[in-house]
N, C-alpha and C positions, 0 to 999 in steps of 0.2 A: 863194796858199797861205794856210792859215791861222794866225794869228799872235795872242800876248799882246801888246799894246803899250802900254806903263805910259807913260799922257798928263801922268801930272800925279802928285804923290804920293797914295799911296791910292788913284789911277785905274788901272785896268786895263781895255781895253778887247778884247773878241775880234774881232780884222779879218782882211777878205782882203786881203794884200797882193801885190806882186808877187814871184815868186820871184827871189833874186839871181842874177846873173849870173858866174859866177867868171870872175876876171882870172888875168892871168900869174901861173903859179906857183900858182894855188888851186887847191882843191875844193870840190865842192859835195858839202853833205851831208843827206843825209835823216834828221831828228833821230827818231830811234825812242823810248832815255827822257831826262828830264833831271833833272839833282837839283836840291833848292831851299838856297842856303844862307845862313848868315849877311851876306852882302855881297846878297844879292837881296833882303833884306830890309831893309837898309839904303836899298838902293837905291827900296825900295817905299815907305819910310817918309817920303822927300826926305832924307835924313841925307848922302849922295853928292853934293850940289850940282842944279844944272838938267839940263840935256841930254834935254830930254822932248819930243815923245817918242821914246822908244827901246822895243826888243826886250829887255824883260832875260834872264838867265841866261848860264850860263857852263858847269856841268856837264853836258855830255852823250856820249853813245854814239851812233851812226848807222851808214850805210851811204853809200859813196861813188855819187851821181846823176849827176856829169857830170866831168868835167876841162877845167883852165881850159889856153891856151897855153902848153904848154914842160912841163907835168906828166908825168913819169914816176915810175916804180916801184911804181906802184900801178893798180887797176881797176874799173872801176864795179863795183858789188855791192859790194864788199868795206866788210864791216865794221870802224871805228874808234870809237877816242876820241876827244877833241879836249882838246887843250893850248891853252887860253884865251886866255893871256898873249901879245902877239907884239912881239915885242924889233926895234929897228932894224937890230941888227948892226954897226952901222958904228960909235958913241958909244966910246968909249974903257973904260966900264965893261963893254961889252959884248963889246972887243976882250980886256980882261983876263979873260975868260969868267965873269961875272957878269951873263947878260944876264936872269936873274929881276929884278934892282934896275934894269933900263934904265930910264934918267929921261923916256924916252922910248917907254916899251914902250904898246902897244894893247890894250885889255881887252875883249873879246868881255862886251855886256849890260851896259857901261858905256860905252866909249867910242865902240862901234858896239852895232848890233844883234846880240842874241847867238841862246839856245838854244831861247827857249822860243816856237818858232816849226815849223813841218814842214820848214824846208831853212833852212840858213847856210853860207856860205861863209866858206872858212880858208883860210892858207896852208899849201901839201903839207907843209910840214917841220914843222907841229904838228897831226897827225894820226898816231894811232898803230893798226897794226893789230891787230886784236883775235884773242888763242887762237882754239885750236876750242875749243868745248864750254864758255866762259864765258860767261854766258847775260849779257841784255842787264841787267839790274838788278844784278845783281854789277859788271857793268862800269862803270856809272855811279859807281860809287865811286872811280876810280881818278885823279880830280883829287883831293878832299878825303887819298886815301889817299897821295899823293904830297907833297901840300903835308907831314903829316906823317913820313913819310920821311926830306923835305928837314932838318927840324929832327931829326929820331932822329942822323940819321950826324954832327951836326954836335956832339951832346951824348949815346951810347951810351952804356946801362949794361954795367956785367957782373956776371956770375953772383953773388948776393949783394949787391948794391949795393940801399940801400934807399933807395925810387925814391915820389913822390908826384908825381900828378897833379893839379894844380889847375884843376876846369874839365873836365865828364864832357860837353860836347857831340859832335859825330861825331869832333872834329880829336884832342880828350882820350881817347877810346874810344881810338882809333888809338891812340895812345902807352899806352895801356894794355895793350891787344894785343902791341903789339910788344915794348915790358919783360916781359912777360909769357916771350914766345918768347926773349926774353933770357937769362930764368932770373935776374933782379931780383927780389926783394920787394916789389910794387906795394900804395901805399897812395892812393885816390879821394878827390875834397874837391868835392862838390858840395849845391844846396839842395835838388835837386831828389832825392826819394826813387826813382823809376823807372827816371832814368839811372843813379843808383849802384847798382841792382839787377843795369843789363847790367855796370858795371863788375863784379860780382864773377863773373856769369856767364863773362865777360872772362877770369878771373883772378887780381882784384885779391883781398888777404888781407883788408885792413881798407877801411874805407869812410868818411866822415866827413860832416857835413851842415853843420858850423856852425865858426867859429873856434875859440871855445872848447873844443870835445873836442878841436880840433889841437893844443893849447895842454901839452899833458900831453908831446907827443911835440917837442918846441919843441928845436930842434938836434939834429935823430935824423937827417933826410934827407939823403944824400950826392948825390942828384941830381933837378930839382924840374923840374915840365914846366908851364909858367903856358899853358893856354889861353882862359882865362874874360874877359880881357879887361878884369876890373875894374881901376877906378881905385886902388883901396887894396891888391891882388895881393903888387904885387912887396915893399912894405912888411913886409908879415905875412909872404912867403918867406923873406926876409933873415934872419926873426928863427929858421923852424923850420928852416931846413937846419943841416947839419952844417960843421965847420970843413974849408976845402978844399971844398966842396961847388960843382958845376956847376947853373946855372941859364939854362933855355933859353925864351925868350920866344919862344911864337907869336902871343898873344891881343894886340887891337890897341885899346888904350883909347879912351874918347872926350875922356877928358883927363888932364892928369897929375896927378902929387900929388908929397908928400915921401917920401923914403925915407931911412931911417938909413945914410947914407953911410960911417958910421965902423964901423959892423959890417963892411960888407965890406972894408974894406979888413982888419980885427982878424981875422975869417975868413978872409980870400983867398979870397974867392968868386971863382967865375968867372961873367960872366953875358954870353949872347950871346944874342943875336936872330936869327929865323929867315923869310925871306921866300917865300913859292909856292914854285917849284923849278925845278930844274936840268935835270935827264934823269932823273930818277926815275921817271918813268910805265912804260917797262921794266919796272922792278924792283917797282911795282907791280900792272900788267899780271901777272906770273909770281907774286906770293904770292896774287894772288886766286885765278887757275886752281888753283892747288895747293890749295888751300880751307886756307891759314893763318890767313885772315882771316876771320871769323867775319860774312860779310854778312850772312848773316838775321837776325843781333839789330841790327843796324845800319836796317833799313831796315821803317820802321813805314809809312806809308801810300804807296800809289801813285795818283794823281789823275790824269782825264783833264784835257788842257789848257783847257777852257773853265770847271775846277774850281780854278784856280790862282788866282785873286784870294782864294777860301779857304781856298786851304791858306796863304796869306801871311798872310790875318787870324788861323790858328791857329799860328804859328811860333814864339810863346815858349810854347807850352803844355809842361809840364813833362814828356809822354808821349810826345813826341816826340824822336825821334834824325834819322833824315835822309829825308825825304818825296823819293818822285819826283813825274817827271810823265812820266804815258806819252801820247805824242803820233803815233805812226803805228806 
């Protein structure tokens, strides 16, 4: 098969390699698109540690090519998604059903070979099968659209609740979208002028580029969505939410900083953190088919696989939202 195999960081090389073989309890799958995201660019970067070389990628859509021993409930042809993340089952965090945080879990294009490849094999129980009539590029959202999910139910607005996104990339859009469908007052905080354009095409009312025009609205936000990952974030949240206000952390820093501990406690803020997910792909899977999810502003370039070492050299470009790769 043909395959991206990132040798080294910044190396990407296009090989034939052999196709996997699925074991008990897998499938093999014929990866049709795959999305590119911030963790594959990490990974591209070396920022993820060694493990080279590997297959990267994690997002993708396919078609089931073969079944491994003891596989049921499903049929070759049939189109899914694939659930990345694979949990032990057995860890005790995993028995209290938390097995997104398993200390133990497997990452498809981290820990093995992932997506950006023409076939990978998974286990049957993280494959989901895909609607009729959601086309394959819509589908490939439904990891990134899940991970956000996982953090919406964990921190939901309601009607009226004035809601700031901090951090407009595909996971920020997502929580925009969905406050949106909420019936929140969605207010966007990003540098980049192109993303906050989809944000209002999105829904959102107000839009922001810089701290400083935040700064006016400083204790207005009752519920604050940090995607952006900066180091200085959660700081400058503290200060614009509102008293009593909910703060849900997706964005995963590269380091940490200070934060004014004595506001929250003087607010009662509430602030939780939000990791990949649970069983969400479901409930993602059914808002995309419904077309609640606005995939075409979501998805700006689609690259053939031997075009992926540049669509990664373009990955902080400010015009970008969520690049595929179409591979069979």
């Amino acid at each position: 098969m043909k395959a991206a195999l990132l040798v080294g960081p910044q190396k990407i090389e296009i090989r034939d390699l052999p196709v996997p073989v699925p074991r008990e309890g897998e499938v093999l799958v014929r990866v049709r698109e795959a999305g590119i995201c911030g963790t594959d660019f990490a990974k591209y970067r070396g920022d993820l540690g060694g493990n080279f070389p590997v297959v990267a990628g994690h997002e993708a859509v396919g078609e089931i090519a073969a079944l491994g021993p003891g596989v049921v409930g499903t049929r070759i042809g049939e189109r899914v998604a694939i659930q990345p993340n694979f949990a032990c089952g057995q860890c005790e965090t995993c028995r209290s059903g938390r097995e997104n945080i398993c200390p133990s879990r497997v990452r498809l294009g981290l820990d093995v070979d992932g997506v950006f490849a023409e076939y990978v094999a998974a286990p049957r129980k993280y494959v989901w099968t895909l609607p009729e009539g959601l086309s394959d590029s819509a589908a490939a959202l439904t990891e990134p659209l899940s991970v956000a999910l996982h953090g919406f139910q964990k921190c939901a607005p309601a009607a009226g609740d004035r809601v700031l996104v901090y951090g407009t990339g595909t996971i920020g859009l997502f929580y925009v979208q969905l406050a949106v469908l909420s019936g929140a007052r969605v207010t966007a905080f990003n540098t980049s002028e192109p993303r906050l354009d989809v944000a209002r095409k999105l829904g959102a009312i107000e839009t922001f580029r810089s701290g400083a025009e935040l700064e006016a609205r400083k204790g207005d936000f009752t519920i604050v969505y940090e995607t952006s990952g900066a180091a200085d974030a959660l700081a400058h949240i503290i200060r614009w939410s509102a008293p009593g206000a909910r703060i849900l952390l997706t964005g995963l820093p590269e380091k940490d900083s200070s934060i004014p501990a004595a506001l929250i406690a003087r607010k009662e803020l509430l602030i939780q953190g939000a990791m990949t997910y649970r069983d969400e792909f479901r409930a993602a899977l059914d808002l995309l088919q419904k077309g609640e999810i606005r995939s075409d502003l979501f998805i700006t370039n689609i690259y053939p696989l031997d075009k992926l070492p540049e669509a990664l050299a373009g990955f902080r470009s400010p015009h970008r939202v969520k690049d595929l790769v179409r591979i069979s």
